[in-house]
N, C-alpha and C positions, 0 to 999 in steps of 0.2 A: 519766582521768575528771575530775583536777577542774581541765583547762584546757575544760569543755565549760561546767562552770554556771557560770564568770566570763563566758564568751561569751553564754549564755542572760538572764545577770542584767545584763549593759550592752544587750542587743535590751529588753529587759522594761522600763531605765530610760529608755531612748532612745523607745519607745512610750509611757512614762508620758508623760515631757516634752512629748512635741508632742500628747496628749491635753488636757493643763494648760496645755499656750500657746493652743490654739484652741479651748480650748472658751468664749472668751465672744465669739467670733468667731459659733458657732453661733444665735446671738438674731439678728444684722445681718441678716440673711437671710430674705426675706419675699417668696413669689413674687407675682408680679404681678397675678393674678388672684384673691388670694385674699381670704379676710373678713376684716377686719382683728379684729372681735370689738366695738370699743367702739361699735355702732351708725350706726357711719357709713357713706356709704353706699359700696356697691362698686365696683370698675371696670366691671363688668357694666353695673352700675345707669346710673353716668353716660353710657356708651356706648349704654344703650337708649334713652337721652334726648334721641338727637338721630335730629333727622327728615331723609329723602334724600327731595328732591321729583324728578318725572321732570327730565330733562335735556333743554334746550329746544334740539331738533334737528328738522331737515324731517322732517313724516312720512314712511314710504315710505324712506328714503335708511340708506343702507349705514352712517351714523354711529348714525342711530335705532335700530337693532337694536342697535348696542355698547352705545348707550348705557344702554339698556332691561337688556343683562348686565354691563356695569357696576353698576349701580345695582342690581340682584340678589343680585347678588354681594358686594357689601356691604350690603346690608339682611341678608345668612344670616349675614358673620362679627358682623357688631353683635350682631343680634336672635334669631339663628339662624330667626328665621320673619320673613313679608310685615311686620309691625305692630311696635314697640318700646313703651316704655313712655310716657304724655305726654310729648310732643317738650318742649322748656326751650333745643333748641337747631335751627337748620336749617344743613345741607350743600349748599351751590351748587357744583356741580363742571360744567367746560368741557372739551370734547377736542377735541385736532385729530389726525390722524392721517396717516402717509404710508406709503407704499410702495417698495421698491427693489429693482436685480436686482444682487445682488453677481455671480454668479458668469454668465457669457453663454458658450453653446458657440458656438464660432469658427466652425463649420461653418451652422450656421441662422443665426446673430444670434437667436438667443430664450435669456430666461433659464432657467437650470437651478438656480440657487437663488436666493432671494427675501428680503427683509426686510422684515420690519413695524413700524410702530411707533405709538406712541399716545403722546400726551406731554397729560397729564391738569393742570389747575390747579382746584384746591378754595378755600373758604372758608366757613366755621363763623365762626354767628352767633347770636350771644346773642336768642332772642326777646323776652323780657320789655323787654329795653334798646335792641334793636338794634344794638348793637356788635358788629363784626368780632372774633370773640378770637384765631383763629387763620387762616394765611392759609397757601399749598403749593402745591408744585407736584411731580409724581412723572413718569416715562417708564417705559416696557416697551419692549425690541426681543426680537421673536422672530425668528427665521429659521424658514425651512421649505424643503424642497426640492421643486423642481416635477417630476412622478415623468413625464415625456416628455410630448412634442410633440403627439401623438396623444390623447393622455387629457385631454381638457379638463375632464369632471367631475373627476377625481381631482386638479387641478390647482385647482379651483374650492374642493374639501373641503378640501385641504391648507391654501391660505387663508382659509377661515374657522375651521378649526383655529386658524390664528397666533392669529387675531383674536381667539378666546374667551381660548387663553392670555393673549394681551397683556392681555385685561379683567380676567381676573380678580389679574393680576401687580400690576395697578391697585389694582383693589378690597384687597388685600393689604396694599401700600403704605398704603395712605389709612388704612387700618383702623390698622396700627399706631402712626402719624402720633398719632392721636386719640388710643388709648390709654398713647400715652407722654404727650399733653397731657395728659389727663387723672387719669393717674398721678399728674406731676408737681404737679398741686393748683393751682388756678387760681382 
């Protein structure tokens, strides 16, 4: 019995110690999104403050629909709704997009899986000034597989499937992009 409480009383000292070395470690630590307390403003705040105008793409054409969920899509993680708070700042974002068949059955020559990709270029600009503050550039590849030869709709769904994931992989990106800017204090 009493080789049990020298074992209990070196756990109990050894849990004090790393209690006492980290605890002024525990202050460091401030999540990202949070109130800071001294009135200033939030990450929220400054994120709502910047305005996404539409993205200037042909009416009608298969980029003006990403574009349109793009731009959705990052208007919900900013604002979580259509509107933010007065713009102080605007987001001019550019996409180009391509397509590829990695995988081709030897038998038809038609692809059986496919690649998408959207390679997106942003910039955030001070309105009151007009300066460029921050400038980016982010890519999405999705893949998707084309469910046979026959199935043309199902083949059609699948890639517009890609296409929303690649937007909003996008919108994601860009989203974080800003709130590390703006994190970081500028």
């Amino acid at each position: 019995m009493s080789s049990v409480r020298p074992a209990v009383a070196k756990v109990i000292a050894r849990l004090a110690l790393a209690a006492v070395l980290t605890a002024p470690l525990g202050a460091c630590f401030q999540p990202m999104y949070a109130d800071r307390g001294d009135g200033s403003p939030t990450l929220r705040d400054k994120i709502s403050a910047v305005e996404v105008p539409p993205l200037n793409l042909p009416n009608g054409s298969r980029n003006a629909r990403l574009g349109v969920e793009i731009r959705n899509a990052l208007m919900f993680k900013m604002y979580g709704a259509a509107t933010g708070a007065p713009p102080l700042y605007t987001l001019a974002l550019n996409i180009n997009t391509q397509r590829s068949s990695l995988i081709v059955d030897p038998n038809t020559a038609l692809p059986t899986i496919e690649n998408y990709g959207i390679d997106a270029t942003f910039r955030l600009t001070e309105i009151a000034t007009g300066k460029v503050v921050l400038t980016g550039n982010t890519f999405s590849r999705v893949e998707y597989d084309v469910p046979g030869q026959t199935q043309r709709f199902a083949r059609t769904r699948a890639g517009r499937d890609a296409e929303d994931r690649a937007a909003h992989e996008i919108a994601e990106n860009i989203n974080t992009r800003l709130a590390s800017f703006f994190y970081a204090g500028i």
